[in-house]
N, C-alpha and C positions, 0 to 999 in steps of 0.2 A: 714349339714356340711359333707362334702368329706372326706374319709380315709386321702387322700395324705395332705387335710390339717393339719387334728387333726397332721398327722406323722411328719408337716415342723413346726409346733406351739412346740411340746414335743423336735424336733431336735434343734431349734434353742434358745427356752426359758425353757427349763428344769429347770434351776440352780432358777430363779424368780419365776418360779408355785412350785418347793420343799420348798425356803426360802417363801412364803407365806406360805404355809401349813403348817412348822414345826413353824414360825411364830403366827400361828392359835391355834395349839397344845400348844404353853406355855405358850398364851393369856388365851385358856380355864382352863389350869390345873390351874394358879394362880387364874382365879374367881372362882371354886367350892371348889377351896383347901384351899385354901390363900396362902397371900407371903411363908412363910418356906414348908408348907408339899407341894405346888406346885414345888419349888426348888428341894425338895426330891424324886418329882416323876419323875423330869426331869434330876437327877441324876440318880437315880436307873435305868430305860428307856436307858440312857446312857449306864451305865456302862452293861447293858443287851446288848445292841446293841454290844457291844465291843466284850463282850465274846462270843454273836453268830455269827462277823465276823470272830473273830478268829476262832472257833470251823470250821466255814465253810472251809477257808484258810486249816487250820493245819490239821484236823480230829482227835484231839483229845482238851482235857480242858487246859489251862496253867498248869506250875506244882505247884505252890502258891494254884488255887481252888483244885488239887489234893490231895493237903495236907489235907484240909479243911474238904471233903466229908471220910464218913468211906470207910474203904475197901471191895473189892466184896470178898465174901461165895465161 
């Protein structure tokens, strides 16, 4: 397989190879986990993702987790 194709396969179908994969990823966590603690990891995962888009975005935590964490020495 050619570079320029891999590159016009991820250009043009990204969004169906991510929704399989992340497809993949909830399939697996509900068989090792089960139904609830799967849901739970697929929340927490979540809400992880969130905060380290923000974090990336902002450079700093929301101020709700700042409350949360003690304060710096």
């Amino acid at each position: 397989m050619s570079r320029e194709y891999i590159y016009y396969i991820l250009d043009h179908h990204l969004g169906k190879i991510l929704g399989v994969f992340i497809g993949l990823v909830i399939a697996l966590a509900f068989i090792f986990f089960g139904f609830w603690r799967g849901l739970l990891f697929i929340v927490l995962v979540g809400i992880g993702f969130y905060l380290g888009d923000y974090w990336d975005k902002e450079k700093t935590l929301p101020i709700k987790i700042k409350r949360l964490l003690p304060p710096k020495k």
